[in-house]
CHARMM internal coordinates of N, CA and C (Angstrom, degrees):
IC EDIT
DIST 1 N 1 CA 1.4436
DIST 1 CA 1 C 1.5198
ANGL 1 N 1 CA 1 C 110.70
DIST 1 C 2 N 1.3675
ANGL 1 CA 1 C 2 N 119.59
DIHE 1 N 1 CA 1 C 2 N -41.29
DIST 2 N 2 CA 1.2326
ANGL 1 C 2 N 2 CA 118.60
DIHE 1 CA 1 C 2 N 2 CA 170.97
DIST 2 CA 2 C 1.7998
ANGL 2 N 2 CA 2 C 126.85
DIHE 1 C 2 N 2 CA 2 C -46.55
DIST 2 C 3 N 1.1237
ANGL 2 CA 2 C 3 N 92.97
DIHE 2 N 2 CA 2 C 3 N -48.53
DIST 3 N 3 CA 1.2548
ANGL 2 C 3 N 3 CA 126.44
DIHE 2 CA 2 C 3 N 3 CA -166.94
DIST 3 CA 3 C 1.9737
ANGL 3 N 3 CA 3 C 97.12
DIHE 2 C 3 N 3 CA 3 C -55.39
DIST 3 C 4 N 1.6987
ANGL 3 CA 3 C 4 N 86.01
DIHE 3 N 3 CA 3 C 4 N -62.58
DIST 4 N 4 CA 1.9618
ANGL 3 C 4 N 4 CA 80.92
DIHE 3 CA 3 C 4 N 4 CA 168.49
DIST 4 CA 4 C 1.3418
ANGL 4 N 4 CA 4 C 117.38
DIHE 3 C 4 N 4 CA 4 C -73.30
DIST 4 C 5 N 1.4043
ANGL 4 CA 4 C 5 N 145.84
DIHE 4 N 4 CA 4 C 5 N -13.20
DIST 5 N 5 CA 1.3188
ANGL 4 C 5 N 5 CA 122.22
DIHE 4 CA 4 C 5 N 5 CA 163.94
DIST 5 CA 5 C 1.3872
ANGL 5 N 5 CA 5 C 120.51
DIHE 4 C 5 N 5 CA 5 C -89.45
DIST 5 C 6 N 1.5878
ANGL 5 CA 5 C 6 N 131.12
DIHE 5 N 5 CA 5 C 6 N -4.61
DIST 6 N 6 CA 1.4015
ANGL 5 C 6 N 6 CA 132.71
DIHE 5 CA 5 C 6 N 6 CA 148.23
DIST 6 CA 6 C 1.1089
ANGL 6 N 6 CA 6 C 136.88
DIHE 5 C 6 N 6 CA 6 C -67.82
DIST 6 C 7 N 1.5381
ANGL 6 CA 6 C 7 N 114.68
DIHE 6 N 6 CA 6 C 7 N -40.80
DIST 7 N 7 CA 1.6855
ANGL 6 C 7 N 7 CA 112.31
DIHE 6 CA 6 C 7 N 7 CA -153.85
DIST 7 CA 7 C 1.8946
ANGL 7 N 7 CA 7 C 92.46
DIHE 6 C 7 N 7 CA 7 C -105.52
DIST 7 C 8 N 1.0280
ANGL 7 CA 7 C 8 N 98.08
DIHE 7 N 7 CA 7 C 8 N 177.30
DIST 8 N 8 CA 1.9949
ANGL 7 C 8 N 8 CA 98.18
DIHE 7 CA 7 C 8 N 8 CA -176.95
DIST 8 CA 8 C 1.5277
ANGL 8 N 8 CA 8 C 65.03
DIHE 7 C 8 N 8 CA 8 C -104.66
DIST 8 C 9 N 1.7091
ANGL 8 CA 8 C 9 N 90.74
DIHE 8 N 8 CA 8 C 9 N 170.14
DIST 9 N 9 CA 1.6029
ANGL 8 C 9 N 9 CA 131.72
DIHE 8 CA 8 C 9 N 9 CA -179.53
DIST 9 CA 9 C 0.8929
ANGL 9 N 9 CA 9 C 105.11
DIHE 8 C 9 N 9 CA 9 C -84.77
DIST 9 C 10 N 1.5035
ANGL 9 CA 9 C 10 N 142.85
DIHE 9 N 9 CA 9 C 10 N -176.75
DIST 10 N 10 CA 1.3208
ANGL 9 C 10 N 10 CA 136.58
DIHE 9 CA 9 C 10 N 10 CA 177.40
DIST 10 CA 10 C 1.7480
ANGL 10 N 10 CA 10 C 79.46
DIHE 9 C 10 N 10 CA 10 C -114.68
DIST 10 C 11 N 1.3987
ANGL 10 CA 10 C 11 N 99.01
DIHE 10 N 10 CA 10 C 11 N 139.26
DIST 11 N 11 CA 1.6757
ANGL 10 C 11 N 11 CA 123.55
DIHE 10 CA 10 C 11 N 11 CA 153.11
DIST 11 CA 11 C 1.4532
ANGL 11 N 11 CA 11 C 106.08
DIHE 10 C 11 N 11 CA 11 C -43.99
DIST 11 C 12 N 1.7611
ANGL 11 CA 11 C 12 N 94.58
DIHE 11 N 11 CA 11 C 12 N 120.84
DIST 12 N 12 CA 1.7949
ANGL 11 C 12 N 12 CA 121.66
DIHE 11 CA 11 C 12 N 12 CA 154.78
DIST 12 CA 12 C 1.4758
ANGL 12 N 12 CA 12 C 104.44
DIHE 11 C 12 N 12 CA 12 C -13.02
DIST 12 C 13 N 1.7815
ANGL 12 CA 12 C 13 N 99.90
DIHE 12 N 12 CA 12 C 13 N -66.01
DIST 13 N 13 CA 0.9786
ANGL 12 C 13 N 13 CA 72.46
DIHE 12 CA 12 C 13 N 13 CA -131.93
DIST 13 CA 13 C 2.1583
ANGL 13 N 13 CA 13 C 99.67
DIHE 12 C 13 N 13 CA 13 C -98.94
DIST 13 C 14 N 1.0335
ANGL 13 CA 13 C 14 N 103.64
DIHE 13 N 13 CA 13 C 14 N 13.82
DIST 14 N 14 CA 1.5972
ANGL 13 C 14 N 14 CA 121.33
DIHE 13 CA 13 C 14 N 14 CA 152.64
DIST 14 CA 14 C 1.1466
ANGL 14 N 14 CA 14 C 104.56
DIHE 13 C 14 N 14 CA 14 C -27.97
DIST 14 C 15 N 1.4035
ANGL 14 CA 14 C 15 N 122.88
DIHE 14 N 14 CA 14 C 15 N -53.83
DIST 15 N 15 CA 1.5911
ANGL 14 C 15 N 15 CA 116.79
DIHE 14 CA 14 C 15 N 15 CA -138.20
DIST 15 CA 15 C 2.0921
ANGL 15 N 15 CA 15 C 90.69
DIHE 14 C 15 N 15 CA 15 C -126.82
DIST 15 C 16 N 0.9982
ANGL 15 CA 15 C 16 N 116.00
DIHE 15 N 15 CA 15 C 16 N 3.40
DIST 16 N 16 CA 1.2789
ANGL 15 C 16 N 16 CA 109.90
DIHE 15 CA 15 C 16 N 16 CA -174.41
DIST 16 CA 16 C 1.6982
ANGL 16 N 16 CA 16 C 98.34
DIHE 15 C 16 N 16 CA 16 C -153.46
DIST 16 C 17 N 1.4639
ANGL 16 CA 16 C 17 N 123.84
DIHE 16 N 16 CA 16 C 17 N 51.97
DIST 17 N 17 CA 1.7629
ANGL 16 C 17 N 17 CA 131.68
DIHE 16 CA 16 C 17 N 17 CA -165.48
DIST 17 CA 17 C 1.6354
ANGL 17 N 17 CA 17 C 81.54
DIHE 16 C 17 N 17 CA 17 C -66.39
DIST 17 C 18 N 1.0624
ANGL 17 CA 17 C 18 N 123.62
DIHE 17 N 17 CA 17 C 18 N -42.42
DIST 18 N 18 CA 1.3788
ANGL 17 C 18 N 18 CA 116.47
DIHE 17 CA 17 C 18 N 18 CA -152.90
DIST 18 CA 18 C 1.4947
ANGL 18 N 18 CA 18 C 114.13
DIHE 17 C 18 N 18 CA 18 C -52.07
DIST 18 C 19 N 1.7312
ANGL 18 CA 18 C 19 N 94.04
DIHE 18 N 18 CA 18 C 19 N -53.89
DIST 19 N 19 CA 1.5405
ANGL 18 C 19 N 19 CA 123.40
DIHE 18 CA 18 C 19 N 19 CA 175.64
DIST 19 CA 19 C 1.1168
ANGL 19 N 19 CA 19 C 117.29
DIHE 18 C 19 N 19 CA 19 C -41.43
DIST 19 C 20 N 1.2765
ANGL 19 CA 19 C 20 N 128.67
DIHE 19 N 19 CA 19 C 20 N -62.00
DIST 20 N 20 CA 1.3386
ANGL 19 C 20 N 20 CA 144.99
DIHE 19 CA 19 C 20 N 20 CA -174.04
DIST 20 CA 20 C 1.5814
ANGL 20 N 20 CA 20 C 131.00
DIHE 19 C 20 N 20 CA 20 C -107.83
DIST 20 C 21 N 1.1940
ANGL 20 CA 20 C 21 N 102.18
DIHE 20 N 20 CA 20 C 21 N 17.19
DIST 21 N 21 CA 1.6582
ANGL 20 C 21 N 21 CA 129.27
DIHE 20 CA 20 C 21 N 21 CA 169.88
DIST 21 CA 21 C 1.8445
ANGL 21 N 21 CA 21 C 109.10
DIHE 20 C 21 N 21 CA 21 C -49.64
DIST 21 C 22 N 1.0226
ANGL 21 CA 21 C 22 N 111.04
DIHE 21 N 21 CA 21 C 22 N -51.13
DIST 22 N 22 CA 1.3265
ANGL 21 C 22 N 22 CA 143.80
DIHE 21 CA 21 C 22 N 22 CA 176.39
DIST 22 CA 22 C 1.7219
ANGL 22 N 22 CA 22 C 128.16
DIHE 21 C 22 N 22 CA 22 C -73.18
DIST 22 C 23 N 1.3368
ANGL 22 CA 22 C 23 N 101.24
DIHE 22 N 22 CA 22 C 23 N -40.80
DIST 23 N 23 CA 1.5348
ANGL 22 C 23 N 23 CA 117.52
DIHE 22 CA 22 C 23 N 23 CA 164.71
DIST 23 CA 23 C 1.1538
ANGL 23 N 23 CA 23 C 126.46
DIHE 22 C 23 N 23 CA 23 C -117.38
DIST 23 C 24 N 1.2896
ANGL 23 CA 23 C 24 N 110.84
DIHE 23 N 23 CA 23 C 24 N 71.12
DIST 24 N 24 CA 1.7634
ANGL 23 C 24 N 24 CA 99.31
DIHE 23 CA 23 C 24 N 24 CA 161.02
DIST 24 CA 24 C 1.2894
ANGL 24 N 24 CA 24 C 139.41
DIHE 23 C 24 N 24 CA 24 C -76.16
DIST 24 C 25 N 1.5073
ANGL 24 CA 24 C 25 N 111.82
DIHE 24 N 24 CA 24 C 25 N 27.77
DIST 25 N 25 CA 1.6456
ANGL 24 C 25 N 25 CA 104.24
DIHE 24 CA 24 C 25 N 25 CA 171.04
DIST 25 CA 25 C 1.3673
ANGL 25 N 25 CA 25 C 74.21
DIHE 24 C 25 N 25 CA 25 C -106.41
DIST 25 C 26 N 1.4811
ANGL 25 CA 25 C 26 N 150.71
DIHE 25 N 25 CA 25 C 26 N -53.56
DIST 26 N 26 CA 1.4649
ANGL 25 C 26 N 26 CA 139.42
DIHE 25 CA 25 C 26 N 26 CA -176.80
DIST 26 CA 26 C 2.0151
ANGL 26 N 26 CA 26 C 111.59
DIHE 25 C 26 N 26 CA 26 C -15.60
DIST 26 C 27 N 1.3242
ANGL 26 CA 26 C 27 N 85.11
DIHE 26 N 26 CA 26 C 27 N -66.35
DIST 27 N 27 CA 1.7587
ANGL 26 C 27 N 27 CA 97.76
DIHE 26 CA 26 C 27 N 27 CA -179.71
DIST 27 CA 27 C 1.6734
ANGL 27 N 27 CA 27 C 115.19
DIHE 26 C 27 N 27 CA 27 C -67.75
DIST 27 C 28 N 1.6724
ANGL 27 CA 27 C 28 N 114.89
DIHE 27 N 27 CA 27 C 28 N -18.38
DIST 28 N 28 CA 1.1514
ANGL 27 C 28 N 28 CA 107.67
DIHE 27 CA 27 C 28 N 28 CA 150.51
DIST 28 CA 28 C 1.6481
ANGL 28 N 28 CA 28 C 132.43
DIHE 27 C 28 N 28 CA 28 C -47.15
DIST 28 C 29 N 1.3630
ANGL 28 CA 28 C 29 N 96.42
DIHE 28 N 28 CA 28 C 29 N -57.33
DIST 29 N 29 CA 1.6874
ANGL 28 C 29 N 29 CA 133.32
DIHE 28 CA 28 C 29 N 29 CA -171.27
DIST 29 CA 29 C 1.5928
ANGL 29 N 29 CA 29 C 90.43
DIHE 28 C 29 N 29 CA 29 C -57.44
DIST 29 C 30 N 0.9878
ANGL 29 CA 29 C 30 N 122.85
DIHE 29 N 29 CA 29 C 30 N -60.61
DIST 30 N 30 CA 1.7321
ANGL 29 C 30 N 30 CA 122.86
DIHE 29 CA 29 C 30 N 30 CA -170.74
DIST 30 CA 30 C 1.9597
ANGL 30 N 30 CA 30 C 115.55
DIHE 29 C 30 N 30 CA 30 C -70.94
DIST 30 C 31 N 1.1028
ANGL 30 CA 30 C 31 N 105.34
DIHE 30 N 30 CA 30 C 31 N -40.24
DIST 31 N 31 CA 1.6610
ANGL 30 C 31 N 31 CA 117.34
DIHE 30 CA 30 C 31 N 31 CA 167.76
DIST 31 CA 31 C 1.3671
ANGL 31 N 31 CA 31 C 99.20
DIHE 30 C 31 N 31 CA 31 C -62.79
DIST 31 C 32 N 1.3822
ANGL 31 CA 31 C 32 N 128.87
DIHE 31 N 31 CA 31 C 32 N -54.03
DIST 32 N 32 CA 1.6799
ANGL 31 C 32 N 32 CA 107.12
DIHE 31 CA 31 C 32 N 32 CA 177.16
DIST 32 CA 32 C 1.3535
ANGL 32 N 32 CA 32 C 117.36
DIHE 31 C 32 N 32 CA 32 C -91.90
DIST 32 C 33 N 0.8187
ANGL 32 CA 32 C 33 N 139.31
DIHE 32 N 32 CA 32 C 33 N 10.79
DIST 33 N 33 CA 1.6935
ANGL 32 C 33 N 33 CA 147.57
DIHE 32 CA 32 C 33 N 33 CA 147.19
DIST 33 CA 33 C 1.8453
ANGL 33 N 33 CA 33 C 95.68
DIHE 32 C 33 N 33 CA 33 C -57.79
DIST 33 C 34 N 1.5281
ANGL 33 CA 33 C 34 N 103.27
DIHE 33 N 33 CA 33 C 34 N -51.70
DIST 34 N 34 CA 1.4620
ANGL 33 C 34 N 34 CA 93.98
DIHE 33 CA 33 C 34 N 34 CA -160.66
DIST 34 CA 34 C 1.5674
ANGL 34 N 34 CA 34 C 122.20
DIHE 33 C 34 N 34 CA 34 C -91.24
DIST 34 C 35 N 1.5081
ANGL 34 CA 34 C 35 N 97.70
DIHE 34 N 34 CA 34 C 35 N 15.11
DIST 35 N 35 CA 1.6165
ANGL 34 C 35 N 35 CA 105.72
DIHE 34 CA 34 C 35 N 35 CA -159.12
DIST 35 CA 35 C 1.6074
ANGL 35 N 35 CA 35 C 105.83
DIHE 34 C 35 N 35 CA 35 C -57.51
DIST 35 C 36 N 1.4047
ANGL 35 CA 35 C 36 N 134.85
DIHE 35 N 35 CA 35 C 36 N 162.34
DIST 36 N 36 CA 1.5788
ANGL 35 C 36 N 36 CA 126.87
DIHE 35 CA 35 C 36 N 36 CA 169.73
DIST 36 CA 36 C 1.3303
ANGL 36 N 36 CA 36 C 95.52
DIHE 35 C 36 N 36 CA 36 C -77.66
DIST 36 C 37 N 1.6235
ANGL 36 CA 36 C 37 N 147.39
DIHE 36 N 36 CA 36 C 37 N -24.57
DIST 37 N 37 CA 0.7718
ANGL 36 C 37 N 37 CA 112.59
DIHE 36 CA 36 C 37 N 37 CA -141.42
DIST 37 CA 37 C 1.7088
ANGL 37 N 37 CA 37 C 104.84
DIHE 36 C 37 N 37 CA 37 C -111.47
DIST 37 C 38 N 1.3406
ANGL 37 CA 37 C 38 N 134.92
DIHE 37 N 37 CA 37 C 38 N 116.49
DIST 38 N 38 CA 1.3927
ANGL 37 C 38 N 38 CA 114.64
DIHE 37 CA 37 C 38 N 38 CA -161.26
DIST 38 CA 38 C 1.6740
ANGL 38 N 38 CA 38 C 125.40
DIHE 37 C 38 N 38 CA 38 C -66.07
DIST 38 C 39 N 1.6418
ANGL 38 CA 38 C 39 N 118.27
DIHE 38 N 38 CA 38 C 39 N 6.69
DIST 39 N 39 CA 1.1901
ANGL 38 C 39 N 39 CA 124.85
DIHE 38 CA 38 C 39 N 39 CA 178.69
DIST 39 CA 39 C 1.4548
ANGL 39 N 39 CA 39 C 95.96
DIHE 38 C 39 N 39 CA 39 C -86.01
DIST 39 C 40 N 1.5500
ANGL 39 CA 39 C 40 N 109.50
DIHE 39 N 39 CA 39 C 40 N -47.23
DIST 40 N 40 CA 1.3783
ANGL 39 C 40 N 40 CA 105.93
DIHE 39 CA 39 C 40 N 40 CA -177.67
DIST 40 CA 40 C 1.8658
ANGL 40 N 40 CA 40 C 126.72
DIHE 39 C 40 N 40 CA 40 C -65.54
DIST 40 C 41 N 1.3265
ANGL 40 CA 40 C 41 N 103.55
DIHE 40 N 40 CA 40 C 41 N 9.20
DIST 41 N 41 CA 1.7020
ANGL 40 C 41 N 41 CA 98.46
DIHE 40 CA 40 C 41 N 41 CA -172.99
DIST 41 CA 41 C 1.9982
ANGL 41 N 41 CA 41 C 99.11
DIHE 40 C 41 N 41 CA 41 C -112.65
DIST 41 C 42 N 1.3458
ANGL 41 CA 41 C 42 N 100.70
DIHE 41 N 41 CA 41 C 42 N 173.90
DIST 42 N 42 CA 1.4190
ANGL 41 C 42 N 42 CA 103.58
DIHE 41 CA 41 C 42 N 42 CA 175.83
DIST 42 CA 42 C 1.6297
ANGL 42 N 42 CA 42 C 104.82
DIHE 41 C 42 N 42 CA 42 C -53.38
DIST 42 C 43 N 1.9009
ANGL 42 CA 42 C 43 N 106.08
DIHE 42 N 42 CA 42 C 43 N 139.66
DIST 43 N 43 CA 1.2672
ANGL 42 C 43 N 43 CA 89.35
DIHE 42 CA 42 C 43 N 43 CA 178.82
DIST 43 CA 43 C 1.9343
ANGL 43 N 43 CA 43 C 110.67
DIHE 42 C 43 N 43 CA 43 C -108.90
DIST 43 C 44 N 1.5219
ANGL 43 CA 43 C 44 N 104.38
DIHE 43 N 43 CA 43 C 44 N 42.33
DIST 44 N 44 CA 1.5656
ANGL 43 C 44 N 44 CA 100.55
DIHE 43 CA 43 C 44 N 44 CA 178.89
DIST 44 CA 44 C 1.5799
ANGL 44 N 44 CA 44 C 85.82
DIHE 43 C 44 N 44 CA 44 C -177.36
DIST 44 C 45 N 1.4903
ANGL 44 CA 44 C 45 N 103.62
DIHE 44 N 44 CA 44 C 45 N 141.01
DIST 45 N 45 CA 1.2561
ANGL 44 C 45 N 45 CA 112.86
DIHE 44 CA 44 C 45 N 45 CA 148.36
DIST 45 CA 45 C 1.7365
ANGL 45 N 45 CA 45 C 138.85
DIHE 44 C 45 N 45 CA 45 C -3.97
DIST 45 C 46 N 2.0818
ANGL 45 CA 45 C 46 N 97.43
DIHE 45 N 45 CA 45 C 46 N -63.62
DIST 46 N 46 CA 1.1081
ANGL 45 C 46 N 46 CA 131.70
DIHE 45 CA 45 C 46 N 46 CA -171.08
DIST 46 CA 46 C 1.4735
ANGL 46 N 46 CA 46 C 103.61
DIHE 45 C 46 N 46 CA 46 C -66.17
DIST 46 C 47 N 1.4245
ANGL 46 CA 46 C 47 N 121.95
DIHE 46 N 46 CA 46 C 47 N -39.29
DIST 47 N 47 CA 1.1846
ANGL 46 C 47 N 47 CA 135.32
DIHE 46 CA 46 C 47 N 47 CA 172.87
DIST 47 CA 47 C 1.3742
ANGL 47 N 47 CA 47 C 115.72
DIHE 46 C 47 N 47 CA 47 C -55.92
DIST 47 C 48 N 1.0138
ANGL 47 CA 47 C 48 N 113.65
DIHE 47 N 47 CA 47 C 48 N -73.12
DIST 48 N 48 CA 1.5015
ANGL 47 C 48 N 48 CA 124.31
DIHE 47 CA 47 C 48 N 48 CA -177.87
DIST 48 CA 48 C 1.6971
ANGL 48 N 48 CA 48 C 97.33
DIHE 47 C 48 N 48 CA 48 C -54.60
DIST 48 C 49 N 1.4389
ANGL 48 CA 48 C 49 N 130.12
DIHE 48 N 48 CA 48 C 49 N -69.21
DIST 49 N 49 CA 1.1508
ANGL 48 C 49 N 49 CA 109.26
DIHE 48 CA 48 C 49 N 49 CA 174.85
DIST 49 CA 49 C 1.6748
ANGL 49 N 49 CA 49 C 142.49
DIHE 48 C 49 N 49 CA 49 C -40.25
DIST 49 C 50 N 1.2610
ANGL 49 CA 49 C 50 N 107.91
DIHE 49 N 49 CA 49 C 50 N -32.74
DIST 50 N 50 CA 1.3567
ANGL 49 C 50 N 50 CA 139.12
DIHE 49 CA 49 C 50 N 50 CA 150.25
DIST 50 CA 50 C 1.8819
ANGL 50 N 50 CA 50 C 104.21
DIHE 49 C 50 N 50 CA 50 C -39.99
DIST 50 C 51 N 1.0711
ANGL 50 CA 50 C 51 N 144.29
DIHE 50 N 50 CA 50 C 51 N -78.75
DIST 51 N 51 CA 0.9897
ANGL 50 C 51 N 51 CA 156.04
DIHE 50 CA 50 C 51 N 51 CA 122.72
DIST 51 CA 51 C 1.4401
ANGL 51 N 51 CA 51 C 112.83
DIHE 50 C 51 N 51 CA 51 C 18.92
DIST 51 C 52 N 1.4418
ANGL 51 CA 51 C 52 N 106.43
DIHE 51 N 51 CA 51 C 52 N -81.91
DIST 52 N 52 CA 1.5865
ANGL 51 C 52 N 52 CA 111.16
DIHE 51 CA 51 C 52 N 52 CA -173.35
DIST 52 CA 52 C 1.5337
ANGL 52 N 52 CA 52 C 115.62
DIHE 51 C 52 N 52 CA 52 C -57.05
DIST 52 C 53 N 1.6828
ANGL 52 CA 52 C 53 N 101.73
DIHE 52 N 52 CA 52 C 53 N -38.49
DIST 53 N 53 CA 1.6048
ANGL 52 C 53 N 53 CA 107.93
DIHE 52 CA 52 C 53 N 53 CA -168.22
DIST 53 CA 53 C 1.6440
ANGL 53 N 53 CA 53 C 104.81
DIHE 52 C 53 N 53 CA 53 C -59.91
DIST 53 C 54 N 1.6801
ANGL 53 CA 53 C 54 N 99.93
DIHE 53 N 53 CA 53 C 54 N -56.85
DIST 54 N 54 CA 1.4545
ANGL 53 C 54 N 54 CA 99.76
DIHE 53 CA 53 C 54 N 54 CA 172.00
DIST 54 CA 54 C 1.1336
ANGL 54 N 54 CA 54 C 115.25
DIHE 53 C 54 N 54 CA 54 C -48.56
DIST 54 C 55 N 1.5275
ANGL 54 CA 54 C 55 N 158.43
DIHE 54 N 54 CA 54 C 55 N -50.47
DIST 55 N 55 CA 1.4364
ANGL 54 C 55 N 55 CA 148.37
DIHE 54 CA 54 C 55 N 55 CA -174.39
DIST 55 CA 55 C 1.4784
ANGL 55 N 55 CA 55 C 103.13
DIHE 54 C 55 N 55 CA 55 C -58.06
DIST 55 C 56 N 1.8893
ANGL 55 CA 55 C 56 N 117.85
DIHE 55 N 55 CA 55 C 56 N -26.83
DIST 56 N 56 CA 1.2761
ANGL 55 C 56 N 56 CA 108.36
DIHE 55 CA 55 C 56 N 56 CA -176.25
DIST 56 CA 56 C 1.4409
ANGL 56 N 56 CA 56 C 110.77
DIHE 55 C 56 N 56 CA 56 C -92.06
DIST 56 C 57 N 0.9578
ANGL 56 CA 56 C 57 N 136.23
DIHE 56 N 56 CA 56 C 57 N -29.42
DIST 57 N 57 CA 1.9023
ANGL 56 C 57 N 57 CA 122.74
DIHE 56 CA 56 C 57 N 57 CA 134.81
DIST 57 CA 57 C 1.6026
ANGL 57 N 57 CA 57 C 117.95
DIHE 56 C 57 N 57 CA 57 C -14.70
DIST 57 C 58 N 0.7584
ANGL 57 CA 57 C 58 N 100.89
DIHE 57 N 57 CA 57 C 58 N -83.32
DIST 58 N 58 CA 1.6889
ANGL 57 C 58 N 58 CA 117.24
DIHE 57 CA 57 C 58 N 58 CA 172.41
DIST 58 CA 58 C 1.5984
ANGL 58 N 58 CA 58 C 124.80
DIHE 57 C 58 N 58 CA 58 C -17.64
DIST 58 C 59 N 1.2240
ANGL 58 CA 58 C 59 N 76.45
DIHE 58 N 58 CA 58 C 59 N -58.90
DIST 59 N 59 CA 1.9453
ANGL 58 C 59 N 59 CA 86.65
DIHE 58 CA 58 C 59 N 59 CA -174.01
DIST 59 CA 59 C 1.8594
ANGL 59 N 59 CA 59 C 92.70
DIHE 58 C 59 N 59 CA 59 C -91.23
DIST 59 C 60 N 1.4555
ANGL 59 CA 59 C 60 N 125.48
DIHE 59 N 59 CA 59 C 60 N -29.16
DIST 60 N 60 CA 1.6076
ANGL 59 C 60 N 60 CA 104.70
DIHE 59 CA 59 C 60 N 60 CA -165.28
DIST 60 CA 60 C 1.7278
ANGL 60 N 60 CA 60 C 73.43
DIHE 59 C 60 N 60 CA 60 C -65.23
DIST 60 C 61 N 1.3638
ANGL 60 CA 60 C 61 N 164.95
DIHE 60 N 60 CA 60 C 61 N -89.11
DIST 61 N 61 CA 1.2116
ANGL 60 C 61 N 61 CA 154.21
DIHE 60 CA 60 C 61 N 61 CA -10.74
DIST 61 CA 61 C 1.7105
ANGL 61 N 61 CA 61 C 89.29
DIHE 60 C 61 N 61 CA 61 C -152.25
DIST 61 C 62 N 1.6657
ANGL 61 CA 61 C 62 N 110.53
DIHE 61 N 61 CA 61 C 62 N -24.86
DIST 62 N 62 CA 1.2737
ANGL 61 C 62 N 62 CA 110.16
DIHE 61 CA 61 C 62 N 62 CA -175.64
DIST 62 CA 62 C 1.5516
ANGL 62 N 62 CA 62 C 118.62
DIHE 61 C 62 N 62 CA 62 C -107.66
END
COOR INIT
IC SEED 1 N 1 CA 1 C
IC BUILD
């Protein structure tokens, strides 16, 4: 437990370049989902969905 409230996470998209090569508001969306700090993450559902839909604009768009 310690361990997750000290150290940062390793970056999305570190471990999945392939995945997210292409979307970087995606790897936005996941870095603040994962932030430690809970001011810093979406603060509602609506938000984050808000968020996703727009990235899904984005990518249908290209």
């Amino acid at each position: 437990m310690t361990k997750v409230l000290t150290q940062e996470f390793h970056n999305f998209s570190d471990i999945h370049a392939d995945l997210l090569k292409n979307i970087p508001a995606l790897n936005q969306i996941l870095d603040k989902i994962l932030e430690k700090d809970p001011e810093s993450r979406y603060q509602s559902g609506n938000e984050l969905a808000v968020a996703l839909h727009s990235c899904l604009k984005n990518i249908k768009k290209k």
